[in-house]
N, C-alpha and C positions, 0 to 999 in steps of 0.2 A: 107101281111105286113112284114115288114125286122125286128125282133124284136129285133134285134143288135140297127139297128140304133134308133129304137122306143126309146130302153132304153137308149141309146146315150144320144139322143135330150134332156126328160124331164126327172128327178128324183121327181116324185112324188106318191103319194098315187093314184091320180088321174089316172094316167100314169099308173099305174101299175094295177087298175082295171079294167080300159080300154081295156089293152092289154089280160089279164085275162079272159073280156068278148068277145074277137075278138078269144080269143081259143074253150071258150066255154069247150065242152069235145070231142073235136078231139084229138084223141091219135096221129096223125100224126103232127099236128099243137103242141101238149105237148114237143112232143120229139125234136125239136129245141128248146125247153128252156133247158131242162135236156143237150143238144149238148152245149148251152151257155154259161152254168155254168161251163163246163169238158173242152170248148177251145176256148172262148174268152177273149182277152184282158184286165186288167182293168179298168174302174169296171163292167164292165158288166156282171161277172159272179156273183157277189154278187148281183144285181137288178136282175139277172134274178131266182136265190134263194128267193129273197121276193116272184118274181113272182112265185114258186114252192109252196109257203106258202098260198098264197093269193088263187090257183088252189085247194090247199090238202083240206081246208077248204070246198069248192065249190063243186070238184068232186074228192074226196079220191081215187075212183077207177082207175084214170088213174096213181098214183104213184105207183099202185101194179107191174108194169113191169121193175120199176127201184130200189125196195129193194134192192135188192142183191147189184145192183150196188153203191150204196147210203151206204149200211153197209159198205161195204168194203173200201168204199173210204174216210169216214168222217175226220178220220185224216190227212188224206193229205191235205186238203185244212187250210191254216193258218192263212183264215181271219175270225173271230169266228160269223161275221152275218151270214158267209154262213153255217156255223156249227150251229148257231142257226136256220135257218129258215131248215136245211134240217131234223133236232130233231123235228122240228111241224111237218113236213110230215111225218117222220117216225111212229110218238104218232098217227097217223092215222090210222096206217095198223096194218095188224097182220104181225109180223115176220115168215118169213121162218124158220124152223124148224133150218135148217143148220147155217143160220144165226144167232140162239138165241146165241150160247154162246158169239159170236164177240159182238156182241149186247150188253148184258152186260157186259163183259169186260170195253167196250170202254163211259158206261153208267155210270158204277162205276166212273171209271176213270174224268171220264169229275166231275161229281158230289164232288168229296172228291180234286180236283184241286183247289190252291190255287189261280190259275191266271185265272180261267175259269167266263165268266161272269153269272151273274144270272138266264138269259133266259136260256142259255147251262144247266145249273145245271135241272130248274125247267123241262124243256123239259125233259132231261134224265129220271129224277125223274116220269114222266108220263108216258116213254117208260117201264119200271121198275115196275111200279104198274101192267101196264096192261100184263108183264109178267107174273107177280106172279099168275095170276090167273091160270096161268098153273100150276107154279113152285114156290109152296105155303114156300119153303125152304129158298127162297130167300129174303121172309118176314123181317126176323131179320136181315139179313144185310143191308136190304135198310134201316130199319128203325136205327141203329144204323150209316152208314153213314148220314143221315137226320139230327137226334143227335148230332152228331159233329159237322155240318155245322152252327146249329145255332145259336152260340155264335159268327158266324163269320161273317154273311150273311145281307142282308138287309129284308125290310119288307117284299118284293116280293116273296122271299124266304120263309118266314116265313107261308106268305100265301095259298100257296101252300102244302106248308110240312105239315102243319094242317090239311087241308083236307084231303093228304093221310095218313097219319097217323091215321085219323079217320077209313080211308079204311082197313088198317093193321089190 
């Protein structure tokens, strides 16, 4: 399947499960999505990031060979669905060690951003929790970032932030 043109053609939930289930968990058939995202055209780099969401959920194990590449690059990319769908993948995996502190860095950051949408926030916020269980230090600052945000945030936000907060 050409999954450029796949995602070309239709934008749908449909479409994208479809293509998801024609990957299946071939790592070789994964890595032309993760290719799509990093050098196709618009929009197909953002459909082919749902398609990375719709995968992580499915089989988390095939995103573990692109962490690194994924932490490092999240800011670059400036359209915030593909920044949110690559936050579900990442709430997947266990971070590479080297990787942790970009990680939160770039987790804070997204989180405490005035212009960052809610999915971006909550995703981080999940990346964040599942740190802490390393790096139990980082407790009180997620939870006073959390804090802040909810005077300003929607319910989605709220709903989540409850939950971990119960975790903290």
């Amino acid at each position: 399947m050409n999954y450029a043109e796949q995602l070309a053609e239709v934008h749908s939930r449909a479409n994208t499960d479809h293509i998801a289930n024609a990957i299946g968990n071939d790592p070789k058939e994964f890595k032309k999505i993760i290719q799509l995202i990093y050098t196709a055209e618009a929009p197909i780099p953002q459909r082919a990031s749902w398609l990375l969401m719709v995968i992580a959920r499915k089989h988390p194990e095939l995103i573990k060979p692109y962490v690194v590449k994924l932490t490092d690059t999240i800011r670059d990319f400036k359209i915030d669905g593909i920044k949110r769908h690559i936050l579900f993948a990442l709430a997947t995996q266990q971070i590479p060690e080297k990787q942790e502190g970009k990680t939160v860095d770039f987790c804070f950051e997204f989180i405490l951003s005035p212009d960052a949408p809610v999915a971006v926030k909550v995703f981080s916020m999940e990346i964040l929790s599942n740190l802490i269980k390393k790096y139990p230090d980082l407790k009180n600052e997620l939870k006073a970032a959390i804090e802040d945000q909810l005077p300003k945030t929607t319910a989605a936000f709220h709903a989540r932030a409850r939950r971990i907060l119960k975790i903290l």
